[in-house]
C-alpha positions as CSV (number, residue, x, y, z in Angstrom):
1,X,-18.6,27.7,13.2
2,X,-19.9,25.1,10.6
3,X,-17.1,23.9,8.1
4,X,-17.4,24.5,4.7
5,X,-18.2,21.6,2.5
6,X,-15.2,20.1,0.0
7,X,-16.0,20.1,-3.5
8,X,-13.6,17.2,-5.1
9,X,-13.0,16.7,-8.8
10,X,-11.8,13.8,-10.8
11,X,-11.0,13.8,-14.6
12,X,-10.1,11.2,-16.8
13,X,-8.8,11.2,-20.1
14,X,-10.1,9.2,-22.9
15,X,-8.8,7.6,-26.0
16,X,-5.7,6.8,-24.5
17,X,-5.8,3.3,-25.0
18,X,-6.2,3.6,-28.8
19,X,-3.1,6.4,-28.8
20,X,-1.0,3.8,-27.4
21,X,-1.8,1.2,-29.9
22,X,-1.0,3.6,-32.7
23,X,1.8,6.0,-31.7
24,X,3.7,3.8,-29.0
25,X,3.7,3.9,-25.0
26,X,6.6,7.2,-25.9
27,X,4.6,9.2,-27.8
28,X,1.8,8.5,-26.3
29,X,2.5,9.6,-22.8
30,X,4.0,12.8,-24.0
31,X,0.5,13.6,-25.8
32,X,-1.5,12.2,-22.6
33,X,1.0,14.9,-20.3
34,X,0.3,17.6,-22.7
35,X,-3.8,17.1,-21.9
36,X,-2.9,16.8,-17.8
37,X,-0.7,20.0,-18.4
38,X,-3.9,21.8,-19.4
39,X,-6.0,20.5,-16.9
40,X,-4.0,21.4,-14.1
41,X,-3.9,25.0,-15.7
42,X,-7.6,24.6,-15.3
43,X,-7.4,23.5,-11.3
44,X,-4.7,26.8,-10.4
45,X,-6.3,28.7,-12.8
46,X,-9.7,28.9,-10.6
47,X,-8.1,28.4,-7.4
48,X,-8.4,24.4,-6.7
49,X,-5.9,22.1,-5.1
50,X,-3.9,19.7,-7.1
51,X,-4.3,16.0,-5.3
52,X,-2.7,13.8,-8.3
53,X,-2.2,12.9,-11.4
54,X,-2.2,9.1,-12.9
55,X,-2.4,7.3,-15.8
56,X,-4.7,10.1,-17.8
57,X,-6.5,10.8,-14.4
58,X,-6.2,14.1,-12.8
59,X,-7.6,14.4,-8.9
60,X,-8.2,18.0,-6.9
61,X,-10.2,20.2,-4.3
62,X,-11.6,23.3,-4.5
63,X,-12.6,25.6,-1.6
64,X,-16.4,26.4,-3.7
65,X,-18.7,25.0,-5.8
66,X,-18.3,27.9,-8.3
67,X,-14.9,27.6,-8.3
68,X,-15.2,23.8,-9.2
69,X,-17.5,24.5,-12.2
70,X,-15.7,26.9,-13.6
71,X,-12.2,24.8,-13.6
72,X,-14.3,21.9,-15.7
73,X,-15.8,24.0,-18.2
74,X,-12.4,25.7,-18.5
75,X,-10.7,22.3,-18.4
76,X,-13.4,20.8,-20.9
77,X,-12.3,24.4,-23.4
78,X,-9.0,23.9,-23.0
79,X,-8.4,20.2,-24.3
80,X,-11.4,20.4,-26.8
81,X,-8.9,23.0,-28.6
82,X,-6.0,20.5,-29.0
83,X,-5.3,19.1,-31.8
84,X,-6.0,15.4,-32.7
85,X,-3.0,13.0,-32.0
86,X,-2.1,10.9,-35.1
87,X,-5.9,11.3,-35.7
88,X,-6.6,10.7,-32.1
89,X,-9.1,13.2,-29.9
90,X,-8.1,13.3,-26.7
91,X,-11.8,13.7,-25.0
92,X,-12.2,14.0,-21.0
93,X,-15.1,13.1,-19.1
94,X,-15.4,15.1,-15.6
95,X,-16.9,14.4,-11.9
96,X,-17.7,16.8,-9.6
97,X,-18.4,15.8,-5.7
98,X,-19.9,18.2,-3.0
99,X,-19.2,16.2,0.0
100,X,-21.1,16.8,3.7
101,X,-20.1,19.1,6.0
102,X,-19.2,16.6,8.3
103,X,-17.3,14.6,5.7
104,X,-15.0,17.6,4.2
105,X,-13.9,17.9,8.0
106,X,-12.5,14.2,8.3
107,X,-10.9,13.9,5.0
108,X,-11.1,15.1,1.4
109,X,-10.5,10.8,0.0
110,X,-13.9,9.7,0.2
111,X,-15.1,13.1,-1.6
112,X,-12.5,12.3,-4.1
113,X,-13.2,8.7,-4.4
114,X,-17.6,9.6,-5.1
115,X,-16.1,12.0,-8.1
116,X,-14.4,8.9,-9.5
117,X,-17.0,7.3,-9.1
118,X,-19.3,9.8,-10.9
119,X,-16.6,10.0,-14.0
120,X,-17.3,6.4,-14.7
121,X,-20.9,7.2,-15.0
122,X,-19.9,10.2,-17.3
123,X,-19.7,10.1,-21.2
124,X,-16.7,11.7,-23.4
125,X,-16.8,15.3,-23.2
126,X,-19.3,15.5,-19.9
127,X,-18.8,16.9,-16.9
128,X,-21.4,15.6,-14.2
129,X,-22.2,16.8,-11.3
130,X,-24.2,15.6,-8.0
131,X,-27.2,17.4,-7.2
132,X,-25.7,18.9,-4.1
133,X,-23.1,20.5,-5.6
134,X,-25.5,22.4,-8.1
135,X,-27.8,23.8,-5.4
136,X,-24.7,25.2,-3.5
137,X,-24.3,27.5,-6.1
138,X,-25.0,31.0,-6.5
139,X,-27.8,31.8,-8.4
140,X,-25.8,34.6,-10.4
141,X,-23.1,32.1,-12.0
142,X,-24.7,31.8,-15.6
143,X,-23.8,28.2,-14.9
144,X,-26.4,25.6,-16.7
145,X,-27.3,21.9,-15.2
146,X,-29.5,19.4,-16.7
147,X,-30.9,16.4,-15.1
148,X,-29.5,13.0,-16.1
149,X,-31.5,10.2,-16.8
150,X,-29.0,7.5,-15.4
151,X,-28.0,7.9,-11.7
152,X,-25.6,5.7,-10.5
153,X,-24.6,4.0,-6.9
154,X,-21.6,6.4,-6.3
155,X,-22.2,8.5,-2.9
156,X,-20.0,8.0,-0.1
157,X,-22.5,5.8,2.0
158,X,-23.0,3.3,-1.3
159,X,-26.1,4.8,-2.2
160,X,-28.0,6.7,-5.2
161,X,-27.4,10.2,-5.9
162,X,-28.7,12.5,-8.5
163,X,-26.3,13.6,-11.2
164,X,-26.6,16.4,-13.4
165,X,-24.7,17.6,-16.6
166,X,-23.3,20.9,-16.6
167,X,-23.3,22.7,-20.0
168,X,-20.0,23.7,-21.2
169,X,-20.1,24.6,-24.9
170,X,-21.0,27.5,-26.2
171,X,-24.2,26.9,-27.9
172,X,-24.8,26.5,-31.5
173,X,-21.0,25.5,-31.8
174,X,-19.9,22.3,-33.4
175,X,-19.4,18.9,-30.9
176,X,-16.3,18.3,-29.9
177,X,-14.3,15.4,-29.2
178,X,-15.3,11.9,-29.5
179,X,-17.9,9.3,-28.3
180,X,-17.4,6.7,-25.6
Protein backbone atom coordinates (compact mmCIF):
# COMPACT_ATOMS: atom_id res chain seq x y z
CA UNK A 1 0.00 0.00 0.00
CA UNK A 2 1.59 3.35 -0.95
CA UNK A 3 1.44 6.08 1.83
CA UNK A 4 -0.30 9.05 1.39
CA UNK A 5 1.71 12.12 0.91
CA UNK A 6 1.74 14.97 4.00
CA UNK A 7 0.58 18.22 3.15
CA UNK A 8 2.33 20.73 5.91
CA UNK A 9 1.45 24.38 6.43
CA UNK A 10 3.18 27.22 7.97
CA UNK A 11 1.75 30.72 8.61
CA UNK A 12 3.23 33.75 9.82
CA UNK A 13 1.86 36.71 10.99
CA UNK A 14 2.86 40.14 9.91
CA UNK A 15 3.04 43.53 11.31
CA UNK A 16 3.94 42.38 14.53
CA UNK A 17 6.99 44.10 14.94
CA UNK A 18 5.40 47.52 14.38
CA UNK A 19 2.34 46.48 17.02
CA UNK A 20 4.93 46.03 19.52
CA UNK A 21 6.58 49.40 19.04
CA UNK A 22 3.28 51.10 19.36
CA UNK A 23 1.00 49.19 21.90
CA UNK A 24 3.72 47.44 24.14
CA UNK A 25 5.08 43.72 24.20
CA UNK A 26 1.35 43.29 26.62
CA UNK A 27 -0.95 44.34 24.30
CA UNK A 28 0.67 43.30 21.67
CA UNK A 29 0.83 39.56 22.33
CA UNK A 30 -2.80 39.56 23.30
CA UNK A 31 -3.68 40.97 19.75
CA UNK A 32 -0.97 38.57 18.04
CA UNK A 33 -2.94 35.37 20.19
CA UNK A 34 -6.27 36.60 19.07
CA UNK A 35 -4.90 36.16 15.10
CA UNK A 36 -3.32 32.43 16.14
CA UNK A 37 -6.74 31.77 17.86
CA UNK A 38 -8.33 32.13 14.48
CA UNK A 39 -5.94 30.41 12.60
CA UNK A 40 -6.10 27.40 14.55
CA UNK A 41 -10.00 27.59 14.06
CA UNK A 42 -8.99 27.41 10.48
CA UNK A 43 -6.53 24.07 11.00
CA UNK A 44 -9.57 22.00 13.22
CA UNK A 45 -11.99 23.56 11.34
CA UNK A 46 -10.95 21.49 8.02
CA UNK A 47 -9.52 18.70 9.70
CA UNK A 48 -5.58 19.52 10.03
CA UNK A 49 -3.19 18.72 12.87
CA UNK A 50 -1.96 21.43 15.06
CA UNK A 51 2.09 21.14 15.21
CA UNK A 52 2.86 24.65 17.06
CA UNK A 53 2.51 27.92 17.60
CA UNK A 54 5.52 30.64 18.02
CA UNK A 55 6.14 33.99 17.99
CA UNK A 56 3.15 34.90 15.33
CA UNK A 57 3.95 31.56 13.48
CA UNK A 58 1.42 28.84 13.42
CA UNK A 59 2.74 25.16 12.11
CA UNK A 60 0.22 21.99 11.08
CA UNK A 61 -0.54 18.80 8.81
CA UNK A 62 -3.33 17.85 7.07
CA UNK A 63 -4.24 14.41 5.81
CA UNK A 64 -5.18 16.16 1.94
CA UNK A 65 -4.36 18.71 -0.24
CA UNK A 66 -7.96 19.95 -0.32
CA UNK A 67 -8.16 20.01 3.06
CA UNK A 68 -4.99 22.18 3.24
CA UNK A 69 -6.39 24.79 0.84
CA UNK A 70 -9.34 25.15 2.26
CA UNK A 71 -7.88 25.87 6.01
CA UNK A 72 -5.71 28.90 4.24
CA UNK A 73 -8.36 30.53 2.35
CA UNK A 74 -10.45 30.08 5.56
CA UNK A 75 -7.55 31.21 7.72
CA UNK A 76 -6.68 34.13 5.09
CA UNK A 77 -11.02 35.18 5.62
CA UNK A 78 -10.89 34.92 9.00
CA UNK A 79 -8.03 37.40 10.01
CA UNK A 80 -8.73 39.75 6.94
CA UNK A 81 -12.05 40.39 9.09
CA UNK A 82 -10.34 41.60 12.29
CA UNK A 83 -10.18 44.75 13.07
CA UNK A 84 -6.97 46.87 12.86
CA UNK A 85 -4.90 47.10 16.15
CA UNK A 86 -4.19 50.70 17.21
CA UNK A 87 -4.30 51.15 13.42
CA UNK A 88 -2.32 48.03 12.91
CA UNK A 89 -3.49 45.17 10.18
CA UNK A 90 -2.60 42.15 11.20
CA UNK A 91 -1.84 40.51 7.58
CA UNK A 92 -0.56 36.63 7.24
CA UNK A 93 1.31 35.24 4.53
CA UNK A 94 0.77 31.32 4.08
CA UNK A 95 2.98 28.18 2.76
CA UNK A 96 1.72 25.10 1.75
CA UNK A 97 4.11 21.86 1.26
CA UNK A 98 3.07 18.50 -0.46
CA UNK A 99 5.92 16.41 0.60
CA UNK A 100 6.95 12.83 -1.23
CA UNK A 101 5.54 9.78 -0.53
CA UNK A 102 8.52 8.51 0.77
CA UNK A 103 9.21 11.68 2.85
CA UNK A 104 5.58 11.88 4.66
CA UNK A 105 6.48 8.24 5.91
CA UNK A 106 9.81 9.27 7.76
CA UNK A 107 8.71 12.41 9.30
CA UNK A 108 6.36 15.33 8.84
CA UNK A 109 9.70 18.18 9.91
CA UNK A 110 11.19 18.51 6.77
CA UNK A 111 7.60 18.98 5.02
CA UNK A 112 7.15 21.49 7.63
CA UNK A 113 10.39 23.07 7.40
CA UNK A 114 9.95 23.51 2.99
CA UNK A 115 6.45 25.50 4.05
CA UNK A 116 8.54 27.77 6.09
CA UNK A 117 10.49 28.10 3.77
CA UNK A 118 7.90 28.96 1.08
CA UNK A 119 6.21 31.68 3.60
CA UNK A 120 9.42 33.61 3.41
CA UNK A 121 9.02 33.66 -0.32
CA UNK A 122 5.32 34.71 0.20
CA UNK A 123 3.92 38.41 0.31
CA UNK A 124 1.31 39.87 2.99
CA UNK A 125 -1.93 38.33 2.45
CA UNK A 126 -0.61 35.23 0.04
CA UNK A 127 -0.93 31.95 0.44
CA UNK A 128 1.66 30.00 -1.91
CA UNK A 129 1.68 26.76 -2.78
CA UNK A 130 4.29 24.20 -4.48
CA UNK A 131 3.30 22.90 -7.72
CA UNK A 132 2.85 19.42 -6.27
CA UNK A 133 0.44 20.22 -4.00
CA UNK A 134 -1.85 21.87 -6.66
CA UNK A 135 -1.88 18.88 -9.11
CA UNK A 136 -2.87 16.62 -6.16
CA UNK A 137 -6.00 18.18 -6.13
CA UNK A 138 -9.30 17.23 -7.28
CA UNK A 139 -10.29 18.78 -10.26
CA UNK A 140 -13.85 19.60 -8.74
CA UNK A 141 -12.58 21.96 -5.72
CA UNK A 142 -13.35 25.43 -7.41
CA UNK A 143 -9.89 26.12 -6.02
CA UNK A 144 -7.80 28.74 -8.30
CA UNK A 145 -3.75 28.77 -8.62
CA UNK A 146 -1.63 31.09 -10.51
CA UNK A 147 1.84 30.74 -11.41
CA UNK A 148 4.51 32.84 -9.59
CA UNK A 149 7.04 34.54 -11.24
CA UNK A 150 9.69 34.15 -8.35
CA UNK A 151 10.55 30.55 -7.31
CA UNK A 152 12.72 30.15 -4.61
CA UNK A 153 15.39 27.39 -3.25
CA UNK A 154 13.02 25.93 -0.64
CA UNK A 155 12.41 21.99 -1.42
CA UNK A 156 13.56 19.54 0.96
CA UNK A 157 16.70 18.41 -1.22
CA UNK A 158 17.82 22.36 -1.41
CA UNK A 159 16.54 22.77 -4.74
CA UNK A 160 14.01 24.97 -6.94
CA UNK A 161 10.45 24.32 -6.83
CA UNK A 162 7.52 25.93 -8.53
CA UNK A 163 5.21 27.98 -6.39
CA UNK A 164 1.87 29.06 -7.15
CA UNK A 165 -0.59 31.56 -5.51
CA UNK A 166 -3.88 30.34 -4.59
CA UNK A 167 -6.75 32.83 -4.92
CA UNK A 168 -8.57 33.46 -1.78
CA UNK A 169 -10.71 36.66 -2.18
CA UNK A 170 -13.74 36.83 -3.51
CA UNK A 171 -13.36 38.74 -6.58
CA UNK A 172 -14.22 42.23 -7.21
CA UNK A 173 -13.95 42.75 -3.32
CA UNK A 174 -11.68 45.34 -1.91
CA UNK A 175 -7.74 44.26 -0.82
CA UNK A 176 -7.22 43.50 2.34
CA UNK A 177 -4.58 43.82 4.74
CA UNK A 178 -1.35 45.44 4.25
CA UNK A 179 1.93 45.25 2.05
CA UNK A 180 5.22 43.66 2.90
Amino acid sequence: MMASPLIALSAAIGGTTRLQERLGATEATHAIERCLKRMERSVAGHGGHLAGTTDGELLATFDSAEQACLAAIDMQNRVATLPPVSGVKLPIRIGLHCAAHSAAAASATPALLVATRIVGLAENDQILANAALIASLPPQTGILASRQATGGLVGEDGGNIELLAIAWQVPGAPEKGASR
